[in-house]
VOBA-1610 file (N, C-alpha, C; in pm, whole numbers, padded with zeros to 5 digits, always signed):
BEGIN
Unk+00084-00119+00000Unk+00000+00000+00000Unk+00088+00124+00000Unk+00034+00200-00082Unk+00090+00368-00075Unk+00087+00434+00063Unk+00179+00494+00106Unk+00137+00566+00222Unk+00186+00681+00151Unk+00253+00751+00099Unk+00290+00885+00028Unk+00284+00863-00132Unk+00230+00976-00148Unk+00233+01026-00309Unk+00269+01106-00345Unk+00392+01150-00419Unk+00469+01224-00471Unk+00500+01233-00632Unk+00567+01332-00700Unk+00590+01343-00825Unk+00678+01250-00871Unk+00742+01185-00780Unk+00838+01067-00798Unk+00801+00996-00791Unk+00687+00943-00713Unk+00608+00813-00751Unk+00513+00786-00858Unk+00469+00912-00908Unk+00360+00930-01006Unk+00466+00899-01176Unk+00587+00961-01137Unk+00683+00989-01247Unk+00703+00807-01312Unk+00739+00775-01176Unk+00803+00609-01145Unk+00740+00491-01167Unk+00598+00536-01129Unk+00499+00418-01099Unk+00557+00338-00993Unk+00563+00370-00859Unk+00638+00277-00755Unk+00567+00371-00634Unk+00537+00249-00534Unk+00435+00299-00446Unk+00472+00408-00307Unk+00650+00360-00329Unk+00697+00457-00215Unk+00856+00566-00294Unk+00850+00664-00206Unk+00948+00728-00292Unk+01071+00705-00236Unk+01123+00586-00242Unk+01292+00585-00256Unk+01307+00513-00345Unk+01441+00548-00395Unk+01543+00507-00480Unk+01668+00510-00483Unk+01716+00342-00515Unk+01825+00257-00466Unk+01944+00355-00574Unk+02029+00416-00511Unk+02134+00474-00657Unk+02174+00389-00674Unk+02304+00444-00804Unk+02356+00306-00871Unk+02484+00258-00793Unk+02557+00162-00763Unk+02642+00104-00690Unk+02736+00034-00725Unk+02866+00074-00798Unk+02963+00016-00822Unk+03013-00096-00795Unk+02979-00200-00923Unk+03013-00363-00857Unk+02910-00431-00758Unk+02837-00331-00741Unk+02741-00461-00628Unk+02591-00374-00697Unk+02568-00273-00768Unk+02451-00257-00812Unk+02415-00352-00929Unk+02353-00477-00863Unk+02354-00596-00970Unk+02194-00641-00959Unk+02078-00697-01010Unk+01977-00782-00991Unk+01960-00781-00904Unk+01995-00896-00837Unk+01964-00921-00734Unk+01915-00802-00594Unk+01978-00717-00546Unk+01939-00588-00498Unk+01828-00489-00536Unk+01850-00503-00680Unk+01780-00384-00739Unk+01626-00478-00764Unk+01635-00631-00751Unk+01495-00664-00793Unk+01410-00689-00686Unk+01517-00646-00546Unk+01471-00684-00466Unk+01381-00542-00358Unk+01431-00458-00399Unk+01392-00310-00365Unk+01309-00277-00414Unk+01277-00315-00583Unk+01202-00271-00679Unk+01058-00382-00634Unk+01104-00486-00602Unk+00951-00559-00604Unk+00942-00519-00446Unk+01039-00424-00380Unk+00945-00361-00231Unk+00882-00239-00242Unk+00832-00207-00367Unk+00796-00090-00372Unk+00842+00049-00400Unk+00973+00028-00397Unk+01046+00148-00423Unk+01155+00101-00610Unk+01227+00184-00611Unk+01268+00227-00780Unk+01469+00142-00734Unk+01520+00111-00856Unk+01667+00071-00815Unk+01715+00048-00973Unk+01823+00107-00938Unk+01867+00082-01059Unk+02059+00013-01081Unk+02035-00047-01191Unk+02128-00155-01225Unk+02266-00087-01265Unk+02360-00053-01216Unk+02450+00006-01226Unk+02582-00092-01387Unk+02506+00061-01466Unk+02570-00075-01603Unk+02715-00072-01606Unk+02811-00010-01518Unk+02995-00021-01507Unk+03014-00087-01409Unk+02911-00152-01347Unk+02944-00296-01295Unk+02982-00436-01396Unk+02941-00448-01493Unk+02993-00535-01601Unk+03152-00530-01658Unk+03193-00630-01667Unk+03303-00585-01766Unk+03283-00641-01878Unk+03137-00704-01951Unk+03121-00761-02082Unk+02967-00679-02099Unk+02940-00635-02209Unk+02765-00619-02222Unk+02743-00715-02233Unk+02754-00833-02297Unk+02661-00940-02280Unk+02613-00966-02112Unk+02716-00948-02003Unk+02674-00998-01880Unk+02628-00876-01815Unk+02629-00714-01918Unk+02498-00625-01851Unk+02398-00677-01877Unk+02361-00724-01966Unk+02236-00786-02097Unk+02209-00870-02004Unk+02273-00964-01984Unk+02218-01117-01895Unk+02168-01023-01805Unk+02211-00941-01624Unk+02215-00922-01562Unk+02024-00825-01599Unk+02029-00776-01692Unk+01874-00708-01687Unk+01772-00797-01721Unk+01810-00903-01808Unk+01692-00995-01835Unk+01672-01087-01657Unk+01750-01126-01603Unk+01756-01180-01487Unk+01701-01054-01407Unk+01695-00939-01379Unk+01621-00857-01336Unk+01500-00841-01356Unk+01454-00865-01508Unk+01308-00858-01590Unk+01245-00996-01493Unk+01331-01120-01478Unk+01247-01168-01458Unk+01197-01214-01255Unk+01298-01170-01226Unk+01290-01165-01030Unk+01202-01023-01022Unk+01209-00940-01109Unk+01083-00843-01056Unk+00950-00887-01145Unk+00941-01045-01205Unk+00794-01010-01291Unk+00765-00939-01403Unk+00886-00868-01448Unk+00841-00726-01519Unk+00815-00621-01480Unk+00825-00590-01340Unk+00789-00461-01285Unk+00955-00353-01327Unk+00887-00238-01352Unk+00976-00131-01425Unk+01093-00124-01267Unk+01229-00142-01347Unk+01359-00108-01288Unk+01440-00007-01372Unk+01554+00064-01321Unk+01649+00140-01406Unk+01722+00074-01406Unk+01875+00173-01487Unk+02006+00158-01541Unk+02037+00283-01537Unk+02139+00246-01413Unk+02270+00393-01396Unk+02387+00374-01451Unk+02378+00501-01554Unk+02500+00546-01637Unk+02570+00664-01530Unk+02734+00559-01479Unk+02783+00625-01435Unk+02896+00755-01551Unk+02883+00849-01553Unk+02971+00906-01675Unk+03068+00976-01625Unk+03220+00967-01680Unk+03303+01009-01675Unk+03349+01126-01680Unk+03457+01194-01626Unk+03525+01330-01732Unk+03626+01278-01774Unk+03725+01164-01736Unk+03812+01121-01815Unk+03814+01099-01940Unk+03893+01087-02036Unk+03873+01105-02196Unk+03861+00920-02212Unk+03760+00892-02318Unk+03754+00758-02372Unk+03685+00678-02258Unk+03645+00682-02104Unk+03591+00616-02055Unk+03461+00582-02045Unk+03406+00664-02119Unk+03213+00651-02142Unk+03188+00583-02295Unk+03312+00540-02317Unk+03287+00528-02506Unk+03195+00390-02490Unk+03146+00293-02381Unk+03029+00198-02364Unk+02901+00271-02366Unk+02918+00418-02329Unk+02740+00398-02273Unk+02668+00422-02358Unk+02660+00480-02541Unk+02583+00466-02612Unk+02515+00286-02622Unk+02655+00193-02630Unk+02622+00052-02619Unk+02467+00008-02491Unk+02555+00080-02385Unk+02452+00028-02272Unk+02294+00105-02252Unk+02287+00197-02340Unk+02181+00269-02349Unk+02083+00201-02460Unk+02177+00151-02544Unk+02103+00065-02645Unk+02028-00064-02622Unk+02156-00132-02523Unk+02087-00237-02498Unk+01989-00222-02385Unk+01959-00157-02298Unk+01904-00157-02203Unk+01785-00081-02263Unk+01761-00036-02354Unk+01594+00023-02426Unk+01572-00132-02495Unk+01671-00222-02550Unk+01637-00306-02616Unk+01548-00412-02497Unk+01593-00409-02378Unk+01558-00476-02248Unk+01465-00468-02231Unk+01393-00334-02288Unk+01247-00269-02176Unk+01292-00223-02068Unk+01424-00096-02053Unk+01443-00044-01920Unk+01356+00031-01982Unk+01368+00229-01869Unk+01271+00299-01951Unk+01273+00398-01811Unk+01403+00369-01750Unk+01424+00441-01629Unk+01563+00443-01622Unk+01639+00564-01619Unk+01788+00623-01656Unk+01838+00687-01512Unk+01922+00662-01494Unk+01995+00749-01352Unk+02150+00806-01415Unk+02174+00947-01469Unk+02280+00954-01469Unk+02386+01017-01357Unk+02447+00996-01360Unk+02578+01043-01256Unk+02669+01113-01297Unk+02759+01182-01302Unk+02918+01215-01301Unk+02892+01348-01400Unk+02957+01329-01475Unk+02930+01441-01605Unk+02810+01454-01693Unk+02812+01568-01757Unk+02663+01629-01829Unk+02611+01507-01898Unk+02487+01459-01891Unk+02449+01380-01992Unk+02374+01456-02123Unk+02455+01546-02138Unk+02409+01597-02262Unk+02401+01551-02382Unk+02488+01446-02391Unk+02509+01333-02555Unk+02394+01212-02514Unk+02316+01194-02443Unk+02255+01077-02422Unk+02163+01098-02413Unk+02080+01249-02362Unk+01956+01294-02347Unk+01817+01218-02441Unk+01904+01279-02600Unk+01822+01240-02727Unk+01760+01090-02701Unk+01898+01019-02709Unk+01849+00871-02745Unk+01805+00804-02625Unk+01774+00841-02488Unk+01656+00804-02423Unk+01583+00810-02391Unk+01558+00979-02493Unk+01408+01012-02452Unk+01291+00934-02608Unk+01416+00881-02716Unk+01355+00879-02786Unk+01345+00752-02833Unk+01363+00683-02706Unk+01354+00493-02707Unk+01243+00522-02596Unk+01172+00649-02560Unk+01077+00605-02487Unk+01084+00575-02311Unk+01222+00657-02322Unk+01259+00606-02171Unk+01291+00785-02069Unk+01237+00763-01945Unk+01328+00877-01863Unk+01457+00866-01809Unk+01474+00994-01802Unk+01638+01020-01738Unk+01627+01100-01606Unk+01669+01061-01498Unk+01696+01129-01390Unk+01859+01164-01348Unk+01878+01289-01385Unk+02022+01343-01351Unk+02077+01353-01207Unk+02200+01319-01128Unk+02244+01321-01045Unk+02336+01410-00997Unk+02291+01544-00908Unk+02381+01644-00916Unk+02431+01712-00757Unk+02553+01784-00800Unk+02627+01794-00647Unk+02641+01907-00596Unk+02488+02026-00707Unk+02458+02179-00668Unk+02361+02172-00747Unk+02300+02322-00694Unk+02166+02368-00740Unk+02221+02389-00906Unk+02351+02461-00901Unk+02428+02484-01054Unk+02398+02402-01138Unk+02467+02305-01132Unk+02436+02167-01207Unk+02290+02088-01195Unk+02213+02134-01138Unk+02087+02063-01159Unk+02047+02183-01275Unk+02020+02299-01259Unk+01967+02376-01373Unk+02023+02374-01475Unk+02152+02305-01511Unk+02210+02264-01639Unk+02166+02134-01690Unk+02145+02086-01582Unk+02067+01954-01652Unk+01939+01970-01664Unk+01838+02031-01628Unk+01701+02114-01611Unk+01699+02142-01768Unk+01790+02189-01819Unk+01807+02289-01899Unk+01828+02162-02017Unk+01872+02084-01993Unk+01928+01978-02106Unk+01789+01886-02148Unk+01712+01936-02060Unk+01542+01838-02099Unk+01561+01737-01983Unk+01629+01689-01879Unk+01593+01534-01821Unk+01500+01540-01708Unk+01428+01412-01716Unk+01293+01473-01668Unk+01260+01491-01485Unk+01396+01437-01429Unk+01381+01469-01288Unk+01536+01457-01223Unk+01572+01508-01112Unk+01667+01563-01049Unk+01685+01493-00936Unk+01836+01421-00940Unk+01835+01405-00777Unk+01960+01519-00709Unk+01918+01550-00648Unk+02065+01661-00537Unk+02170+01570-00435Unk+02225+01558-00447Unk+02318+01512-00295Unk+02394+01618-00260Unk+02387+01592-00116Unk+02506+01706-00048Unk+02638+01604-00035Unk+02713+01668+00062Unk+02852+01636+00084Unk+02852+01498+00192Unk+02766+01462+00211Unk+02728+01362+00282Unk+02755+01243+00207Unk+02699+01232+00087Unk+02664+01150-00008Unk+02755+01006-00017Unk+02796+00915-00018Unk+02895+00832-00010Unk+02898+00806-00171Unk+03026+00775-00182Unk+03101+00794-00278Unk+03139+00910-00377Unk+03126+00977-00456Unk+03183+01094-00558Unk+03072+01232-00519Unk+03056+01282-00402Unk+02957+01419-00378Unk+03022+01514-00480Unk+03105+01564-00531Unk+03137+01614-00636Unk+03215+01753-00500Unk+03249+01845-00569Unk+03327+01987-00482Unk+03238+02041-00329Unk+03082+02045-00411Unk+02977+02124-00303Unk+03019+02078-00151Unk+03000+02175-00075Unk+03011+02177+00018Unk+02872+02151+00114Unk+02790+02186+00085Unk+02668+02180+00161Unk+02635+02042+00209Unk+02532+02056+00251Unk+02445+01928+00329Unk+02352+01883+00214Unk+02247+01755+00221Unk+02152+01750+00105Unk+02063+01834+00166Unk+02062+01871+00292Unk+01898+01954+00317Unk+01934+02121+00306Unk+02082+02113+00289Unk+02087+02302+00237Unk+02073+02280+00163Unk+02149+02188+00049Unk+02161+02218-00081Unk+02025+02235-00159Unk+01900+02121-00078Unk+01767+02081-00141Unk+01700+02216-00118Unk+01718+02273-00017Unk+01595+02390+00071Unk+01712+02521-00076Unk+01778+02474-00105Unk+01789+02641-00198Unk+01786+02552-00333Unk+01770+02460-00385Unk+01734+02404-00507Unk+01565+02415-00542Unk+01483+02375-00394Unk+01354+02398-00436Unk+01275+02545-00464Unk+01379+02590-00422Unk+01288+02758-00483Unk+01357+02751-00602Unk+01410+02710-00687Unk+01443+02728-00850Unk+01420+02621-00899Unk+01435+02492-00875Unk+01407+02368-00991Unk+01297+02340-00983Unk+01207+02347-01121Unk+01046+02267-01082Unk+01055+02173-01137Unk+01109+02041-01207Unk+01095+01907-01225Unk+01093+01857-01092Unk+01056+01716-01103Unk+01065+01623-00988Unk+01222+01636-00912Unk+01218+01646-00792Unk+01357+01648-00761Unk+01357+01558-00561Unk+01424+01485-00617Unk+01476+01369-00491Unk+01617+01413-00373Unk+01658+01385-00292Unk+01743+01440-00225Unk+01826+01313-00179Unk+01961+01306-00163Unk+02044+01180-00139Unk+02166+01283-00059Unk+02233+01176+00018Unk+02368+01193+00097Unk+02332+01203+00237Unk+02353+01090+00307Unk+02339+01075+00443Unk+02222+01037+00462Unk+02131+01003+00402Unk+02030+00953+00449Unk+01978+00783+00490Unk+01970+00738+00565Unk+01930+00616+00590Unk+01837+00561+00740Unk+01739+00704+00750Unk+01631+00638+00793Unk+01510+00715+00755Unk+01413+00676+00766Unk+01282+00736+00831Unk+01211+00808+00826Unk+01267+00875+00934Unk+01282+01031+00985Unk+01328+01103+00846Unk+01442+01093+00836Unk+01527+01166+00725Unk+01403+01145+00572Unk+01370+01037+00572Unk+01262+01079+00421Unk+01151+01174+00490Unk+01053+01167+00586Unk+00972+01218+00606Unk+01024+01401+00606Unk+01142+01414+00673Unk+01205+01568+00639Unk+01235+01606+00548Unk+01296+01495+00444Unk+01293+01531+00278Unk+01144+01618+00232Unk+01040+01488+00243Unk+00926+01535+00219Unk+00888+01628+00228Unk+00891+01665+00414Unk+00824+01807+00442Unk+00914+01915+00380Unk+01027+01910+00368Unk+01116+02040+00335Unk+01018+02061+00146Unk+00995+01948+00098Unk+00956+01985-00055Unk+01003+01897-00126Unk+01102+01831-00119Unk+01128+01725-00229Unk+01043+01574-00246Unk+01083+01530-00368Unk+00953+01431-00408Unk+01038+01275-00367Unk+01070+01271-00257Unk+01166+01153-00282Unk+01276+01128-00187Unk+01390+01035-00196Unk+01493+00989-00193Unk+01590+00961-00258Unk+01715+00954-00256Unk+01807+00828-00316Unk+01868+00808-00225Unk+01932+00658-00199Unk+01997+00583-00098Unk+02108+00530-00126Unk+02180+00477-00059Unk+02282+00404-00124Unk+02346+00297+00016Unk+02401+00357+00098Unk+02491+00296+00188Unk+02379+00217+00272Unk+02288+00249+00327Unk+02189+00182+00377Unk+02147+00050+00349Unk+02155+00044+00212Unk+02143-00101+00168Unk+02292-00180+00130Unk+02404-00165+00151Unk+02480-00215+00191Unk+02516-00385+00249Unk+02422-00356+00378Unk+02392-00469+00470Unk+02262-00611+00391Unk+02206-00532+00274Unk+02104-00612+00243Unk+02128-00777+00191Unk+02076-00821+00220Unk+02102-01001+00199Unk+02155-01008+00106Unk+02064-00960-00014Unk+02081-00925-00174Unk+02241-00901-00216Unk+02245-00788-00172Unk+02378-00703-00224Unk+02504-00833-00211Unk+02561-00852-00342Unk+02672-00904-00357Unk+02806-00892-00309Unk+02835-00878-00141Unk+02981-00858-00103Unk+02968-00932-00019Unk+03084-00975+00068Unk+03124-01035+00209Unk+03060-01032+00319Unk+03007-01108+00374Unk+02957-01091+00486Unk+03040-01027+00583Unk+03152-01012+00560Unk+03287-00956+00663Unk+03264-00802+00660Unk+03213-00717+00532Unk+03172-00551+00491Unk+03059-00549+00581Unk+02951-00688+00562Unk+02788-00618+00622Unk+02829-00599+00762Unk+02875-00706+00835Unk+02880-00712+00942Unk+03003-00579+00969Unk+03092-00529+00935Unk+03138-00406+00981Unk+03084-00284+00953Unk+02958-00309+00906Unk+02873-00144+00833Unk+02834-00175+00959Unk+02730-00311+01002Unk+02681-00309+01108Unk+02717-00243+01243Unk+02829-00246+01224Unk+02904-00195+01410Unk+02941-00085+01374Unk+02963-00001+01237Unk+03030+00136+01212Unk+02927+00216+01290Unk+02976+00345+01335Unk+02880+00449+01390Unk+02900+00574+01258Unk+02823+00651+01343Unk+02797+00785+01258Unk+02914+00872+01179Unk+03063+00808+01218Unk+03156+00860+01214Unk+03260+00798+01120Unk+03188+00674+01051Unk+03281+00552+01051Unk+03270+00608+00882Unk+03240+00701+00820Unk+03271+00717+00665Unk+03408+00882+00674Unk+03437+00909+00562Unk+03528+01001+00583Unk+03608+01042+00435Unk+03600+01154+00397Unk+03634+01230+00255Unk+03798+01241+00234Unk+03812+01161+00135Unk+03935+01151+00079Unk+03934+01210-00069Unk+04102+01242-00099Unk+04083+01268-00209Unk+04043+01427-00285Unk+04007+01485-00187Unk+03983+01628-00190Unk+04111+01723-00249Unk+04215+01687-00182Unk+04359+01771-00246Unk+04368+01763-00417Unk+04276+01641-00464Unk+04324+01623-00615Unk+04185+01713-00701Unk+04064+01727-00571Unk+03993+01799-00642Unk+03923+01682-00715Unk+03902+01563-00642Unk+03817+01406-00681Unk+03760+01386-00553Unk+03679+01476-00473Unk+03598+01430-00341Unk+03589+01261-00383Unk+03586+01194-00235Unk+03484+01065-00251Unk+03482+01030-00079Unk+03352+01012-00034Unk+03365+00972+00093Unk+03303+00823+00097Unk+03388+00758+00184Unk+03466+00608+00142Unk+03434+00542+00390Unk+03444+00415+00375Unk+03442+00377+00478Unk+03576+00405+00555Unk+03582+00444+00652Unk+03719+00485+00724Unk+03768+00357+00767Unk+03832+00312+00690Unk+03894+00171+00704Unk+04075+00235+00699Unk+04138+00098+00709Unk+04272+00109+00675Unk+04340+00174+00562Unk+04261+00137+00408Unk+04318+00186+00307Unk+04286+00326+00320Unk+04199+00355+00316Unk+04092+00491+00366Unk+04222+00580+00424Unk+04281+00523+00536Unk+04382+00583+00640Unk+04508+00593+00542Unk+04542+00548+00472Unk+04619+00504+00386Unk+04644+00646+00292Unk+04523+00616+00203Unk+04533+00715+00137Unk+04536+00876+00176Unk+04477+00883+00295Unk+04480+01000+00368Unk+04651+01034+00450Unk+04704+00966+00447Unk+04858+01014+00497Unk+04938+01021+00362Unk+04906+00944+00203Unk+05009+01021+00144Unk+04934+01138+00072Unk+04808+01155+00157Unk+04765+01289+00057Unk+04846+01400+00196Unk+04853+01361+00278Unk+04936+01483+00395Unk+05094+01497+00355Unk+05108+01377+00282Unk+05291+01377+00256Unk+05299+01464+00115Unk+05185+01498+00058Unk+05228+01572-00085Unk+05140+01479-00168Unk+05080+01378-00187Unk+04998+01310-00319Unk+04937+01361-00387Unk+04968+01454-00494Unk+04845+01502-00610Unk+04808+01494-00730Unk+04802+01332-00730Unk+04768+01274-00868Unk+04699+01141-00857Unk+04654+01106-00902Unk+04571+00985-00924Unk+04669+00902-00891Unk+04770+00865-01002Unk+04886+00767-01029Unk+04965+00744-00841Unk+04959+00848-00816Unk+05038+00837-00630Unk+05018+00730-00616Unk+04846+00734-00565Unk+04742+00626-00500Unk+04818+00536-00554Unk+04863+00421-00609Unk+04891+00350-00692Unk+04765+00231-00701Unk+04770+00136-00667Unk+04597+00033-00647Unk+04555+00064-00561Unk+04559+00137-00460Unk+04465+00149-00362Unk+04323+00215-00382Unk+04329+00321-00454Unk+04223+00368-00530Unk+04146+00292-00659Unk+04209+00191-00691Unk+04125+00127-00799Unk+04020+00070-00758Unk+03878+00045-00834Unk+03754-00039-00810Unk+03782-00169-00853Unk+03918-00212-00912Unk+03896-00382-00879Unk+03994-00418-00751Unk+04034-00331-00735Unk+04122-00393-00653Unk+04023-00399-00528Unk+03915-00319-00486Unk+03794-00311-00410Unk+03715-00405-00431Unk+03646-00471-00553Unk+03617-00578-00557Unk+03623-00693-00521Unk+03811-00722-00583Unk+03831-00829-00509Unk+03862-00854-00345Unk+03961-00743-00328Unk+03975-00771-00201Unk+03856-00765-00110Unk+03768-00668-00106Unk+03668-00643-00023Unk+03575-00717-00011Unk+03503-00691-00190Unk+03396-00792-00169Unk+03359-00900-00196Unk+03490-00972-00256Unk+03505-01107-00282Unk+03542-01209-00121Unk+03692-01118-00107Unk+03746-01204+00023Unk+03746-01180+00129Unk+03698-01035+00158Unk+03622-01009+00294Unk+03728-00929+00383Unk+03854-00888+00308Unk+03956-00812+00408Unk+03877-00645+00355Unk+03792-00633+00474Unk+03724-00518+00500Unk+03839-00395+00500Unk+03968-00405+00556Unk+04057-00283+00532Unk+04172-00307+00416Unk+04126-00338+00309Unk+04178-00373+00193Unk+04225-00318+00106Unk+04060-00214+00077Unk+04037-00111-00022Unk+03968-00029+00005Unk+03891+00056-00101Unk+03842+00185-00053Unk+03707+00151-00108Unk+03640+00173-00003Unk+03476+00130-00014Unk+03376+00231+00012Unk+03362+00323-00096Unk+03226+00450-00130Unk+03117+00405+00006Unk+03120+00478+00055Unk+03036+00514+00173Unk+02991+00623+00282Unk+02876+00620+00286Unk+02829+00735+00344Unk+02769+00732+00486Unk+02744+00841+00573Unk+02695+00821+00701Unk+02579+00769+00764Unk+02486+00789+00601Unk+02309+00726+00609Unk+02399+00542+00659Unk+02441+00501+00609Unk+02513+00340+00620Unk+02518+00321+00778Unk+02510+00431+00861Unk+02583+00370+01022Unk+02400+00350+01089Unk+02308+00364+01003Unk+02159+00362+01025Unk+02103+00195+01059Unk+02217+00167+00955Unk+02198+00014+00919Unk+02230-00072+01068Unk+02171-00161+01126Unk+02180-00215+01229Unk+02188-00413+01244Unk+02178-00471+01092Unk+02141-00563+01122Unk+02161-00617+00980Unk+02169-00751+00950Unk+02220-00799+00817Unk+02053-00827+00779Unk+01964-00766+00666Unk+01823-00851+00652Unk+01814-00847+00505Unk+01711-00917+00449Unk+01676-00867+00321Unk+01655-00697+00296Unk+01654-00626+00153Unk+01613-00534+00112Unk+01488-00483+00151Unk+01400-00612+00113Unk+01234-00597+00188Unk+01226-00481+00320Unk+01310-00592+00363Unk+01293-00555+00503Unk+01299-00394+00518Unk+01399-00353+00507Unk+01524-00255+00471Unk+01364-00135+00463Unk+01297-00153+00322Unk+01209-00098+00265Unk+01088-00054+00371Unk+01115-00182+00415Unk+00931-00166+00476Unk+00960-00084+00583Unk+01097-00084+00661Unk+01150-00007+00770Unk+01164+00138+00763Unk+01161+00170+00682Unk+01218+00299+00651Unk+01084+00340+00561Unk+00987+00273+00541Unk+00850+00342+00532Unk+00769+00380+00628Unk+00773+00270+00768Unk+00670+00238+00867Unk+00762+00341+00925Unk+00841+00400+00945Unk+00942+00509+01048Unk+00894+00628+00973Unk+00875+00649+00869Unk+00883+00790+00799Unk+00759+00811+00749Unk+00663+00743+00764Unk+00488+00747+00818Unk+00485+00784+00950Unk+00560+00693+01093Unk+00493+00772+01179Unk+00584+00921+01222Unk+00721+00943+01156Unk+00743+01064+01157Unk+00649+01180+01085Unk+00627+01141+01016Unk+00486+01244+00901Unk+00383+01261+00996Unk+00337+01167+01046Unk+00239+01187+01163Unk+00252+01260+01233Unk+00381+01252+01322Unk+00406+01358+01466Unk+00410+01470+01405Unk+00467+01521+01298Unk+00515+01671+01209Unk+00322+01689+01212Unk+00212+01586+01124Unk+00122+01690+01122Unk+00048+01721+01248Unk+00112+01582+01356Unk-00005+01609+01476Unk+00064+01744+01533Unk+00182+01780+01496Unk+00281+01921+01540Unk+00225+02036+01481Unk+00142+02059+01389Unk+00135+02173+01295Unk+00005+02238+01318Unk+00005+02389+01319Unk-00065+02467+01344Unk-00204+02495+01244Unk-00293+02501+01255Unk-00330+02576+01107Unk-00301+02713+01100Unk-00299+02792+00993Unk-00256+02974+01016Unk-00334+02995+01040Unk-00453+02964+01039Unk-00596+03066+01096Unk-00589+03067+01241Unk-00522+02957+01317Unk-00524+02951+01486Unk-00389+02989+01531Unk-00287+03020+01411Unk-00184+03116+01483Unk-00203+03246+01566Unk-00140+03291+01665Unk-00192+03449+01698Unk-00134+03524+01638Unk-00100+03644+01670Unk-00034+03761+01581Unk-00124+03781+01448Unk-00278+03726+01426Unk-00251+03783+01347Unk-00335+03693+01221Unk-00236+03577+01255Unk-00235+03468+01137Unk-00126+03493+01030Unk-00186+03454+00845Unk-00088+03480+00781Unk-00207+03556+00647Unk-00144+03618+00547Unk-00197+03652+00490Unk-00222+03547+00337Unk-00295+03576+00250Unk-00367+03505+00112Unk-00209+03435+00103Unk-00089+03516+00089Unk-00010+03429+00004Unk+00111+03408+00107Unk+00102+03405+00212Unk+00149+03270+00395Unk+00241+03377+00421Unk+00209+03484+00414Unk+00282+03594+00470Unk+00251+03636+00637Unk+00296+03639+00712Unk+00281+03679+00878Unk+00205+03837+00876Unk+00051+03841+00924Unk+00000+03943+00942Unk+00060+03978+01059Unk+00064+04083+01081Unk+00096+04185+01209Unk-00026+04251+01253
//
């Protein structure tokens, strides 16, 4: 059952408004079909593959653990030169799929706009200021997510929070617009809501989910991380990413104090296979560097996605509750009240 209705659910066709972002190496099926048949939106992170045929497999195996119920495909995009030269491929195949739900990330999706609006599919842009959402506003895509500096993995330069960044995005963006970075309970959607936005995106929260493809050695240390346990590296090169404060984590943060200002420094420690394997194959949790955010220290317990879902609906219903059993009408304010257009009479 619906308990909220929003422009993101109406946009989505999905009965509650969160949505799973895309997830490097572990945004696979399994997760995303498992979120998606709880009611909420997830999408299949297509630079998790290193073959299209096994993006291709990986969405038909999605088509069929959700029934056919509508899932996305996040195009993570580059600024490096030659590293996006797949995603016309993965845009192709994934309209050929019956996706028909787009999450982009990183750089402008200005070259991709055309050909998914015109296979019939939406695009929701992923941005790290009000700046960059009105450039993508501006590029036609049909809804907006914001993250602040919270965000786990790539928040981009911005400095803000998602609820500054959202509270000065909603007086200028009118598409659908969702709010992500640090969020992973409840409470936190129901304040999305009330502040104005149509939505969520999540990420670290589901982490712990049965689904999600890593080590039981990661869930169980998200589990015991506290509020403190993520932490921004990488900033000196002008490549934010806030990552689990693990060993490598520590790692990379002392040769960025010794002088490191280049990619190449890092030497593997910064790579995503070397995160793969070590992390979420063999379970040495201080291995590599693992994109993570503070919504993740919310997480308390290893369960299905379901679960995950239904938790963070039944919390952010009865937060909605206390906010309206809290709220005044203006006619029984004193001073006055407010005037035709919620202005404070005197």
């Amino acid at each position: 059952m619906a308990v909220f209705r929003t422009r993101i659910t109406e946009l989505f066709g999905i009965r509650h408004p969160i949505l799973l972002g895309g997830m490097h190496h572990l945004g696979q099926s399994d997760i995303v079909a498992a979120v998606v048949n709880a009611g909420a939106m997830g999408f299949i992170t297509a630079r998790s593959f290193d073959a299209l045929d096994d993006f291709r497999a990986d969405l038909r195996r999605c088509r069929a653990l959700t029934d056919n119920k509508a899932f996305g495909v996040n195009l993570t995009l580059s600024r490096r030169p030659g590293t996006n030269k797949q995603v016309p491929a993965c845009i192709e195949i994934a309209l050929e799929e019956g996706v028909r739900h787009f999450e982009s990330a990183g750089d402008s999706p200005e070259p991709y706009v055309d050909a998914i609006h015109h296979g019939g599919a939406l695009l929701m842009h992923k941005c790290p200021s009000v700046r960059h959402a009105q450039s993508a506003a501006r590029l036609g895509v049909d809804a907006i997510a914001l993250v602040g500096c919270e965000e786990g993995g790539h928040p981009g330069a911005n400095p803000l929070s998602a609820f500054v960044n959202g509270a000065f995005a909603l007086e200028q963006i009118r598409l659908p617009l969702v709010l992500g970075g640090g969020i992973g309970s409840g409470r936190q959607i129901a304040a999305a809501l009330a502040l104005g936005a149509d939505g969520v995106v999540m990420g670290s929260r589901f982490l712990v989910a049965r689904e999600v493809r890593a080590h039981e050695a990661l869930k169980k240390r998200i589990v015991e991380t506290g509020p403190e346990g993520s932490v921004a590296i990488l900033g000196s090169i002008g490549d934010t990413w806030r990552v689990l404060h693990n060993d490598a984590a520590r790692e990379v943060i002392r040769l960025e104090s010794e002088g490191a200002r280049s990619h190449v420094e890092f030497g593997d420690l910064i790579l995503s296979s070397r995160t793969r394997q070590r992390v979420y194959v063999e379970g040495d949790v201080d291995g590599g560097i693992v994109s993570f955010g503070p919504g993740g220290a919310f997480a308390d317990e290893i369960v299905p996605a379901g679960r995950i879902v239904e938790r963070l609906v039944r919390d952010a219903a009865r937060a909605a509750g206390a906010f309206a059993d809290a709220f005044v009408e203006p006619e029984a304010v004193q001073l006055g009240g407010y005037d035709a257009e919620g202005g404070l009479r005197c």
